[in-house]
C-alpha positions as CSV (number, residue, x, y, z in Angstrom):
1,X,0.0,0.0,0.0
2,X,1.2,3.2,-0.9
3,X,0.6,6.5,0.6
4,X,1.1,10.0,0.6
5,X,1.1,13.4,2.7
6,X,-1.8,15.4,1.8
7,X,-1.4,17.4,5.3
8,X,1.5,18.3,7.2
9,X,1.1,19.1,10.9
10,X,0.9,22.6,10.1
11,X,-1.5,22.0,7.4
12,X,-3.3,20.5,10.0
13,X,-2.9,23.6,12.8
14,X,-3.8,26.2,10.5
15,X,-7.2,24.1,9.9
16,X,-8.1,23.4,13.0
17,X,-7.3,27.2,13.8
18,X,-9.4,28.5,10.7
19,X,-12.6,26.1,11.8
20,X,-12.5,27.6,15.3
21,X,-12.7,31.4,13.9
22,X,-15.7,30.3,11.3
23,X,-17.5,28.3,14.2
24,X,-17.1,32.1,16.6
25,X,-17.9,34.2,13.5
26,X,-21.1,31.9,12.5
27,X,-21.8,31.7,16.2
28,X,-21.3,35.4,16.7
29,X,-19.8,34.6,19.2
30,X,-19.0,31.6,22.0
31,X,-22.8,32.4,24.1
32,X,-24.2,29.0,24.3
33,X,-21.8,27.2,21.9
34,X,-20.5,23.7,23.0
35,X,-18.6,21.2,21.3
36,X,-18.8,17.3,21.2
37,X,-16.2,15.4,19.9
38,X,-16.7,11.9,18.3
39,X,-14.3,9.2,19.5
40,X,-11.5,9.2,19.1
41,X,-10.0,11.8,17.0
42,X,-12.8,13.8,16.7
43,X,-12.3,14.2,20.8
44,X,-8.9,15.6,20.3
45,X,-10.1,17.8,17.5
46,X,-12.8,19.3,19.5
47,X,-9.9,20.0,22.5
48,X,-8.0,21.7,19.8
49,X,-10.9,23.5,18.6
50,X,-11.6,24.8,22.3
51,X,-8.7,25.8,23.3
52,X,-8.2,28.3,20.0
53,X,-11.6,29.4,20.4
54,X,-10.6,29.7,24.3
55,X,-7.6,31.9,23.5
56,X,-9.2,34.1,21.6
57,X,-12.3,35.0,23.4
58,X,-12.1,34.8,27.4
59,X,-15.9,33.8,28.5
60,X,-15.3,30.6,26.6
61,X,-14.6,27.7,29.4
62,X,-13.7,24.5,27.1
63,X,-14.0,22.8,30.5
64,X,-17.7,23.5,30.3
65,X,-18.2,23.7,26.6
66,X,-16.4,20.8,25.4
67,X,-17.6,16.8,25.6
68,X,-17.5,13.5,23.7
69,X,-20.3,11.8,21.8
70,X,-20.0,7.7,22.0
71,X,-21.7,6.9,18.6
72,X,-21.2,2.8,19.1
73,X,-24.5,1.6,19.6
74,X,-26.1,4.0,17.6
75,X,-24.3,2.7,14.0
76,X,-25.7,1.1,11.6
77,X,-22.9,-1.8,11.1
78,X,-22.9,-3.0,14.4
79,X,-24.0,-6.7,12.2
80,X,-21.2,-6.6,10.2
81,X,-18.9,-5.1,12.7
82,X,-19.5,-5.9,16.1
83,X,-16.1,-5.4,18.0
84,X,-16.3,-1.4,18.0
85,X,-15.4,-0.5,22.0
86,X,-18.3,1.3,23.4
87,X,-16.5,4.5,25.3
88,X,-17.8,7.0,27.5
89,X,-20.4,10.1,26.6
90,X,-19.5,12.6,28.6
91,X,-21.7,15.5,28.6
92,X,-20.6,19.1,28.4
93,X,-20.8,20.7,31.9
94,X,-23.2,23.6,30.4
95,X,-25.5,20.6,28.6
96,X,-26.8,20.5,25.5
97,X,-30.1,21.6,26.2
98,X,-30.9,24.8,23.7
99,X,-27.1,25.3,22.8
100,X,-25.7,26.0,19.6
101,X,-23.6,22.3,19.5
102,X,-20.7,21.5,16.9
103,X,-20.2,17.7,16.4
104,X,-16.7,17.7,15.8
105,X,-15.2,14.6,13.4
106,X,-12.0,13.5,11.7
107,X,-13.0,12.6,8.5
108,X,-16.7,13.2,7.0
109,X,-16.9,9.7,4.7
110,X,-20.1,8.5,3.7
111,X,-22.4,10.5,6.4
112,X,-23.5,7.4,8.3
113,X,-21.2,8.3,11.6
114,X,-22.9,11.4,11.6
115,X,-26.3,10.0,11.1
116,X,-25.4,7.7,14.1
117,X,-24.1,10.9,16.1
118,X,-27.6,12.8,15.7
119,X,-29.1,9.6,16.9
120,X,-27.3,9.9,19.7
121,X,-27.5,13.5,20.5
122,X,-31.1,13.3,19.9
123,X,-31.1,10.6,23.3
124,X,-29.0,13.7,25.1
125,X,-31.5,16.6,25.2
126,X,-32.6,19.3,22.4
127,X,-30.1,21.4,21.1
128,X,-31.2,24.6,19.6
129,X,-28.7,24.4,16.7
130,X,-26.1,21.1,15.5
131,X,-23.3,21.9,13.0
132,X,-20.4,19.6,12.1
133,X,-16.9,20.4,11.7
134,X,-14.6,18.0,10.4
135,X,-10.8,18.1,9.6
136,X,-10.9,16.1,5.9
137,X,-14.4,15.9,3.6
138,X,-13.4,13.2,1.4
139,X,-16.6,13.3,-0.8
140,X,-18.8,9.7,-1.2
141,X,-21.6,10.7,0.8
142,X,-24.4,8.2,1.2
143,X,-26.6,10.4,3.4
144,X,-27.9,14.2,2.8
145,X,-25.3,15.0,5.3
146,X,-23.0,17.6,4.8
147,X,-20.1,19.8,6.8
148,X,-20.7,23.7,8.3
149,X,-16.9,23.8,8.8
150,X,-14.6,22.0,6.9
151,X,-10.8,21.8,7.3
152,X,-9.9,20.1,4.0
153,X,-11.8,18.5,1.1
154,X,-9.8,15.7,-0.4
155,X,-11.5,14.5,-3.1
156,X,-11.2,10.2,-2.8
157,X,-11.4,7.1,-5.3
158,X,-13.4,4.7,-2.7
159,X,-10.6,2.5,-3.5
160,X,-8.3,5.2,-1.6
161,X,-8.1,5.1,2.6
162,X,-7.7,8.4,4.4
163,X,-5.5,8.5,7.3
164,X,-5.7,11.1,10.0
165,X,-2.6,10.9,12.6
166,X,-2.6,12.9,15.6
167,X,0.1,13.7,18.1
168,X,-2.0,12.6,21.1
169,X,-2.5,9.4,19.7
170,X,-0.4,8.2,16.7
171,X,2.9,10.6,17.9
172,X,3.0,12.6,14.8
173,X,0.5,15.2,13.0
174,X,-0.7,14.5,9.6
175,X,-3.1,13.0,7.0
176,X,-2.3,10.4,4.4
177,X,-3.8,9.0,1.3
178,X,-3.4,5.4,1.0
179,X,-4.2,3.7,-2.3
């Protein structure tokens, strides 16, 4: 398998910093914005997120604002792929109740992890608003689903893999194309 850089590390910080500014300029603002990551580098992404957004505007509190959304038993492979490790949900310390919330993923694919994430918001409490903001669109959608903030789009063969690496987890920063 062979595969290539398509985002450096700083490719990678200057997104994540440009999605933080769209999501306070569409927001006008941080008042009731919170942001749920989806396991596992949509988690880290959402941290990122906060703490830019954090830096920038002081009433923001990413240790109220920010949370993670377990997705696992709200897919719709669980059939064909039954050893996904259910995590934690943990809930935003300001809720989600009538809060402008960004779901925060890696890659945006074929739409049904997001599908599965509004499924499981939806079992949370009512948000007022829901936006996504992913790091890497790759095109293929299945779903009407589609990103408010988007870091990258890659356009993919199916045939190609996407591969995000993060510090936190993989040591390193990037994203690969492997084909």
């Amino acid at each position: 398998m062979v595969a290539r850089t398509v985002l450096t590390g700083d490719d990678i910080d200057r997104a994540v910093t440009r999605i933080a500014h769209e999501i306070i300029e569409s927001n006008h603002g941080v008042s009731d914005l919170v942001l749920l990551g989806i396991p596992t580098r949509g988690v880290i992404l959402a941290n990122r997120i906060a703490k830019i957004i954090a830096r920038n505007d002081a009433n923001f509190s990413p240790a109220d604002a920010v949370g993670r959304l377990d997705i696992t038993m709200y897919r719709d492979d669980l059939a064909s792929n039954p050893t996904r490790e259910v995590t934690e949900t943990v809930e935003p310390g300001l809720g989600i109740d009538n809060r402008v919330v960004v779901l925060v993923d890696d890659v945006l694919y074929s739409g049904r992890t997001i599908r599965a994430a509004l499924d499981a918001l939806s079992d949370l409490g009512r948000p007022k608003v829901v936006r996504l903001a992913v790091l890497v669109d790759r095109g293929h959608r299945e779903l009407p689903i589609r990103a408010d903030f988007v870091g990258k789009n890659l356009p993919t063969s199916r045939e190609e893999r996407i591969q995000v690496q993060l510090l936190e987890i993989d040591g390193s920063n990037g994203v690969l194309i492997e084909s």
